[in-house]
C-alpha positions as semicolon CSV with decimal commas, in nm:
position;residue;x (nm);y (nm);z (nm)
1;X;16,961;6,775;15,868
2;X;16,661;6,998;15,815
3;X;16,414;7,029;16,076
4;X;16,085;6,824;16,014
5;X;15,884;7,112;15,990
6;X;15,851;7,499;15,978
7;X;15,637;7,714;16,181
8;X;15,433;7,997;15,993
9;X;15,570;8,243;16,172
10;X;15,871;8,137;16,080
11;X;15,846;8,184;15,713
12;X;15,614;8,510;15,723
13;X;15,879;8,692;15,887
14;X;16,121;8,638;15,643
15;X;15,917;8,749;15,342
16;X;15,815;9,110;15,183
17;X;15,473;9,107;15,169
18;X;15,472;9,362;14,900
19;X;15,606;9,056;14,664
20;X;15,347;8,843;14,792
21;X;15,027;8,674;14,649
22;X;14,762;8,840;14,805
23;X;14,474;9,113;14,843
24;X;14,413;9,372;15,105
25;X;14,166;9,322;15,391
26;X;13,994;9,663;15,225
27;X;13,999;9,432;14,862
28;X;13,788;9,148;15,089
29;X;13,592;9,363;15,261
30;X;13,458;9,506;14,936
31;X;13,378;9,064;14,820
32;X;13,239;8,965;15,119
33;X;13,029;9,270;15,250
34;X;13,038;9,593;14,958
35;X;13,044;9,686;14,576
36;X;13,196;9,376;14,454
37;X;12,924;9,117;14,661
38;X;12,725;8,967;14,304
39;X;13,061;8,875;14,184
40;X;13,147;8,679;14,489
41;X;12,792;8,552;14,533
42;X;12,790;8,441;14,187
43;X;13,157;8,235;14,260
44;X;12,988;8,068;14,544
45;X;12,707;7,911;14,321
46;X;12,918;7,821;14,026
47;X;13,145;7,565;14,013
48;X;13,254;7,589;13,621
49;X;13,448;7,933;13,779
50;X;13,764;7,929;13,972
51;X;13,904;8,264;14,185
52;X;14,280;8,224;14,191
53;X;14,417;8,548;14,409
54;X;14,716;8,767;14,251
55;X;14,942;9,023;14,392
56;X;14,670;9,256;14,449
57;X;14,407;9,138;14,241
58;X;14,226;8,877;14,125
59;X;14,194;8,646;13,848
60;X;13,837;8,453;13,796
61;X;13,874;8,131;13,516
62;X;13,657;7,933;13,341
63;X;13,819;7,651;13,094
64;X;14,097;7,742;13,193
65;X;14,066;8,075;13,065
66;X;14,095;8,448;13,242
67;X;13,692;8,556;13,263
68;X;13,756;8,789;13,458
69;X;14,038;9,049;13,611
70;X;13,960;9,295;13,874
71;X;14,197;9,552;14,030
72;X;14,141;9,753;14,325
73;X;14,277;10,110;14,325
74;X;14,487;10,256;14,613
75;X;14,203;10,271;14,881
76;X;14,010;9,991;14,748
77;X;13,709;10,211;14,698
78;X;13,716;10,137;14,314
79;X;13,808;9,857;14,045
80;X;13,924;9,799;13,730
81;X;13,712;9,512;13,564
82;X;13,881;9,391;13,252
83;X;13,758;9,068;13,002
84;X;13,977;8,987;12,743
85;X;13,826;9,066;12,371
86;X;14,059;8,904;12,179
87;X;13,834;8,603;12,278
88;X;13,599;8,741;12,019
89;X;13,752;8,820;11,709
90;X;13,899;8,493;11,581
91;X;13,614;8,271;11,492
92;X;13,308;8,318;11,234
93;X;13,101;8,167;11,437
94;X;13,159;8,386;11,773
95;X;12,879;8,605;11,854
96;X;12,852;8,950;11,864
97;X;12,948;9,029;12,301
98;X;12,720;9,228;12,485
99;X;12,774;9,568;12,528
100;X;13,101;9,577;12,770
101;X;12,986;9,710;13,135
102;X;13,202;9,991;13,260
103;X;13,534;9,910;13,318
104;X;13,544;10,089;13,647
105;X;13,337;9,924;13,914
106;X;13,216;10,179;14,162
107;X;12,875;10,041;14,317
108;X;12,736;9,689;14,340
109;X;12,474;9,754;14,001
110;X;12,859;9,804;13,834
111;X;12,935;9,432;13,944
112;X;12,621;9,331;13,882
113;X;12,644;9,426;13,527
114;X;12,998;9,224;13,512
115;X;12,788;8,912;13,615
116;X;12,541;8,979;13,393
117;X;12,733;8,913;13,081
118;X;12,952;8,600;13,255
119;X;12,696;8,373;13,041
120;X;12,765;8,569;12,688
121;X;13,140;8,560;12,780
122;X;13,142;8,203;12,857
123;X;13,006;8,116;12,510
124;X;13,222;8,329;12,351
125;X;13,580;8,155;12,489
126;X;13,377;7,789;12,464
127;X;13,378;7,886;12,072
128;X;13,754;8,018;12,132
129;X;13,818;7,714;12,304
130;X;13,721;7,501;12,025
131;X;13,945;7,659;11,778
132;X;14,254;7,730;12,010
133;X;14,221;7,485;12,309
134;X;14,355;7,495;12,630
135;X;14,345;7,118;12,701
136;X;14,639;7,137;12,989
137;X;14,454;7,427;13,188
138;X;14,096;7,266;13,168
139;X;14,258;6,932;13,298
140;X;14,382;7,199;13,578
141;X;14,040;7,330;13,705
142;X;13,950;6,973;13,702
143;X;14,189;6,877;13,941
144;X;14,096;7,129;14,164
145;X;13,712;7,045;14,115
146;X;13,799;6,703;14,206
147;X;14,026;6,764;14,474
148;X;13,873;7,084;14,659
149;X;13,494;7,031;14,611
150;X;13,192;6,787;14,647
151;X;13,239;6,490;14,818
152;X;13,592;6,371;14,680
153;X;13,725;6,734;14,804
154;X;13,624;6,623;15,163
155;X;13,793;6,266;15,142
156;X;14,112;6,393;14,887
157;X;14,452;6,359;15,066
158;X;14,585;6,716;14,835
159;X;14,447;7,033;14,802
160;X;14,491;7,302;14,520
161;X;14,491;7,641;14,672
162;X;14,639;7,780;14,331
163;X;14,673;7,702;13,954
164;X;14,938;7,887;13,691
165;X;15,158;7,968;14,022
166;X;15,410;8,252;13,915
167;X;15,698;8,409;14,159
168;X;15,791;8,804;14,126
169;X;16,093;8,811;13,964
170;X;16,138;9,111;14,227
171;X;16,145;8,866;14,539
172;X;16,489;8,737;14,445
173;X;16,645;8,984;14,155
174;X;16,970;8,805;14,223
175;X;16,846;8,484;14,090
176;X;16,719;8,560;13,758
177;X;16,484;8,347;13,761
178;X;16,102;8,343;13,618
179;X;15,949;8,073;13,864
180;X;15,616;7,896;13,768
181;X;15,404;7,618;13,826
182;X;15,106;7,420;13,686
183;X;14,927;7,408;14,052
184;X;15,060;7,435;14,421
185;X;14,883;7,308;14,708
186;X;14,909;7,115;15,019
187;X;14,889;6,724;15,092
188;X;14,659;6,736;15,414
189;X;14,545;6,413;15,446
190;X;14,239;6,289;15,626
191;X;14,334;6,041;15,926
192;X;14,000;5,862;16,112
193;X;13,794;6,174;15,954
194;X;14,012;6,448;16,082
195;X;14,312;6,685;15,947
196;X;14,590;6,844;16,177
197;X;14,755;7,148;16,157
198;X;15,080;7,050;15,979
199;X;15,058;7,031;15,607
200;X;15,320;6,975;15,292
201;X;15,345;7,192;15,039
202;X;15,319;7,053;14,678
203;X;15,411;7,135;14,337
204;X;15,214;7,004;14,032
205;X;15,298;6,963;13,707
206;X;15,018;6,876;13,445
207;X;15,075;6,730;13,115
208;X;14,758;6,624;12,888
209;X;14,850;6,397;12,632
210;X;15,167;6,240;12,502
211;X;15,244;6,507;12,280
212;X;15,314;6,731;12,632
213;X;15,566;6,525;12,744
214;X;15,743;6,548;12,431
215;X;15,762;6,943;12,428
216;X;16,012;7,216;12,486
217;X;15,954;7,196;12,831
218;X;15,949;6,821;12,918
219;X;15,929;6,672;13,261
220;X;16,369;6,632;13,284
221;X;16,320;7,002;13,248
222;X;16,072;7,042;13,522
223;X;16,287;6,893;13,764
224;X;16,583;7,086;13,692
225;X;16,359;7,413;13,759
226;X;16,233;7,246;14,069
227;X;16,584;7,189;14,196
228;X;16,665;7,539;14,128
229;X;16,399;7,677;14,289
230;X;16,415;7,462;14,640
231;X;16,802;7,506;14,657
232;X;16,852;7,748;14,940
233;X;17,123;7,996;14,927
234;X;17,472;7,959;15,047
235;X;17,473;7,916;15,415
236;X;17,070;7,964;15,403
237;X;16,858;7,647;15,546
238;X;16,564;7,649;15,309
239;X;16,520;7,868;14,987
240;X;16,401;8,202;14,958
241;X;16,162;8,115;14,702
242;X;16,028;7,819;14,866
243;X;15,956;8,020;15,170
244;X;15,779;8,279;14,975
245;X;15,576;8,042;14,818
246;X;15,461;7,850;15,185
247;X;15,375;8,232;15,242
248;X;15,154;8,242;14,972
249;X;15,018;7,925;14,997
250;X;14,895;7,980;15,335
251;X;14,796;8,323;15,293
252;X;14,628;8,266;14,998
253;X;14,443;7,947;15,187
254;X;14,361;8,188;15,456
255;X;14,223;8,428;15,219
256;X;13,953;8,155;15,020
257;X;13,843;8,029;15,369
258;X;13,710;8,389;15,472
259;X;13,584;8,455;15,141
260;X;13,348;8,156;15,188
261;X;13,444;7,988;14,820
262;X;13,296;7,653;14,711
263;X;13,677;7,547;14,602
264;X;13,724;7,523;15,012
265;X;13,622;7,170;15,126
266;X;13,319;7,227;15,397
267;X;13,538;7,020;15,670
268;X;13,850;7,275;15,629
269;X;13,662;7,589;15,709
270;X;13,712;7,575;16,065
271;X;14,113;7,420;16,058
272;X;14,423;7,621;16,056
273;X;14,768;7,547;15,955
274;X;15,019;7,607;16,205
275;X;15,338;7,390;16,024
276;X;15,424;7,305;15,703
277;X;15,678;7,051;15,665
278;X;16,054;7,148;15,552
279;X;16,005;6,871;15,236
280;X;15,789;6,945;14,985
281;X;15,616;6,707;14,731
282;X;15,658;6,725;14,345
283;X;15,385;6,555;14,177
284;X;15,381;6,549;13,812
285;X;14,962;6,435;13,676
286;X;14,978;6,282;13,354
287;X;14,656;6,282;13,144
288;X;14,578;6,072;12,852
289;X;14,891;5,885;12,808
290;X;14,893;5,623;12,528
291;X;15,025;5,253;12,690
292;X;15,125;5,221;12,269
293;X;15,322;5,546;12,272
294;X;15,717;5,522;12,353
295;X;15,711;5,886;12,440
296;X;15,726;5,871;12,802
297;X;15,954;5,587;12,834
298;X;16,214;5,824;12,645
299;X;16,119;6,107;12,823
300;X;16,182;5,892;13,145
301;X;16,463;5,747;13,048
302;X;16,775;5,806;13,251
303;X;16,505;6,058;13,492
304;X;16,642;6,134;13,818
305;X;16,409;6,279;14,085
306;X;16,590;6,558;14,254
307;X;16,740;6,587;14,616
308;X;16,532;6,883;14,738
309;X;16,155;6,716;14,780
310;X;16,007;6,383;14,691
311;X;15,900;6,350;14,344
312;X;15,641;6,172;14,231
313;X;15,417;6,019;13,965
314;X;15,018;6,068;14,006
315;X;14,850;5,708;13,963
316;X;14,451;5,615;13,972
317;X;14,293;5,309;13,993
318;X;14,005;5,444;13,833
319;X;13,932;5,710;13,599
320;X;13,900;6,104;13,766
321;X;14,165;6,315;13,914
322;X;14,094;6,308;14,289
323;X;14,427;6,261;14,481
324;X;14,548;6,024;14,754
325;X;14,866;5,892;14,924
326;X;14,846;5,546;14,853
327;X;14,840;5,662;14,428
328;X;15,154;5,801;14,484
329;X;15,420;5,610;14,315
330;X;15,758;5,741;14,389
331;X;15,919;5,849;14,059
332;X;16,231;5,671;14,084
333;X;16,002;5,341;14,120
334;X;15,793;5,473;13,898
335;X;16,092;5,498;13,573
336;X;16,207;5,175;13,698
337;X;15,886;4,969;13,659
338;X;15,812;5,130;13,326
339;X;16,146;5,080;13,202
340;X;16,074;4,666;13,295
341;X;15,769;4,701;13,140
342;X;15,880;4,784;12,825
343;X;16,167;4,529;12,826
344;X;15,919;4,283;12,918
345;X;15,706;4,352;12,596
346;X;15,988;4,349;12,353
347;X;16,087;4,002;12,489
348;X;15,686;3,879;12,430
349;X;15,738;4,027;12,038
350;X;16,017;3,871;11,966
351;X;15,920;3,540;12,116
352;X;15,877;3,295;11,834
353;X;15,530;3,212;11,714
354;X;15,455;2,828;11,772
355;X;15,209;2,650;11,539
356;X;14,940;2,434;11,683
């Protein structure tokens, strides 16, 4: 039987952090204090923009979309800024973008000019956006604006730390595996106004609209990726992969907390996480589902959650996307009572129709 939960140290030790999500202390130096200040000054006042940390750099979104890469060099003394123009070139109606800063950013008036065209870019993917949407990633950011900010981030039992999770193929060559996730966070729920130390790691899934659940990658398909990520090796006690990603997930919380970002709930700025649990959660969010539409009884049909966390479905009482315990309905439950739902309407339509 596994042990209830893991220490950090236990996991950190075990991991190459040259495979890991993260930037240098020299990177957040350079945010917090030097050259790239107005970019990280502008995050902190916007809350359409989300800073999701890489391995080694940084990714800003808005919509759903990449604003905004930056990449340190080797002494972190200089970045590459990069904004993608292919945003630009596929609409009639897309404005002309500004003239593009310089790519390398070397002083603050460099990253000042970066944030001076933010607005200009923004319209530009909104038009994007319009023609090509990204419906699934824009339901994203709004589960972490609902779950990590304003007042719902302070009362939410989950917390996002990061959205289109990907695993280096490098960590674990002998796998073959491309890992990735909609969102990973922690449940870290809030008991008589306070959090402990001990958190669970959580894997989200997102699909927005019925059509999702009926695509290549469906949710039966999600949990068979799941499974193969969380089974450990032979003779190992946890995965490789699921240790790495505890790694990054409290590294990477680590990191937004000293970078002072608005997607950190004000109450969890002064807590650290000293265990995670051995169990994860799998949660899968579905947006926009149509009560009508028989798509996700067949994609539920015959669904078995998996043996290596607790799966389950994302429920509200009320519309928004702020997370808590009690909404939590198991997904085995959760296949059962839709499958009785449905048998219980197709015995109401073929009831006979008595005249009065």
């Amino acid at each position: 039987m596994l042990d209830a939960t893991i220490r950090t140290i236990d996991f950190c030790d075990v991991v190459d952090e040259r495979l890991q999500r993260g930037i240098s202390s020299e990177f957040e130096d350079q945010l917090t204090r030097g050259i790239l200040w107005p970019i990280l000054q502008r995050l902190q006042h916007d809350d359409t923009l989300s800073l999701e940390i890489r391995n080694g750099y940084i990714d800003i979104y808005y919509r759903g979309g990449r604003l905004l890469n930056v990449r340190a060099n080797a002494s972190a003394t200089k970045f590459a800024a990069y904004f993608d123009v292919n945003y630009c070139h596929d609409h009639e109606w897309c404005p002309a973008p500004p003239p593009r800063p310089d790519r390398t950013i070397a002083s603050r008036e460099d990253a000042e000019a970066w944030v001076d065209v933010f607005a200009a870019h923004k319209q530009i993917m909104d038009l994007h956006f319009c023609l090509r949407p990204k419906i699934e990633r824009e339901y994203q950011q709004a589960v972490v604006r609902d779950n990590n900010r304003h007042n719902t981030g302070e009362r939410s039992d989950y917390f996002i730390v990061d959205v289109e999770y990907a695993q280096s193929p490098r960590a674990f060559p002998q796998r073959k595996a491309d890992y990735r996730f909609d969102m990973i966070g922690f449940r870290w729920p809030l008991k008589r106004g306070e959090r402990g130390g001990t958190v669970t790691p959580v894997i989200m899934e997102m699909k927005a609209g019925d059509a999702a659940l009926a695509s290549s990658c469906g949710l039966a398909d999600h949990v068979h990726d799941i499974e193969a990520f969380l089974a450990p090796e032979p003779g190992a006690t946890y995965s490789g992969p699921y240790l790495l990603m505890c790694a990054e997930l409290v590294g990477s919380f680590a990191t937004k907390k000293r970078l002072g970002l608005p997607s950190l709930p004000k109450r969890m700025g002064a807590l650290e996480i000293t265990e995670v649990t051995a169990r994860p959660q799998v949660i899968f969010v579905v947006a926009n589902h149509q009560p009508a539409s028989t798509i996700l009884h067949r994609e539920l049909k015959g669904l078995r959650a998996g043996t290596h966390a607790d799966y389950f479905m994302a429920k509200v009482q009320h519309t928004g996307y702020a997370l808590f315990s009690e909404n939590m309905v198991p997904l085995d439950k959760f296949v059962a009572d839709l499958a009785e739902a449905s048998t219980g309407s197709r015995s109401r339509l073929s009831e006979p129709v008595v005249a009065s």
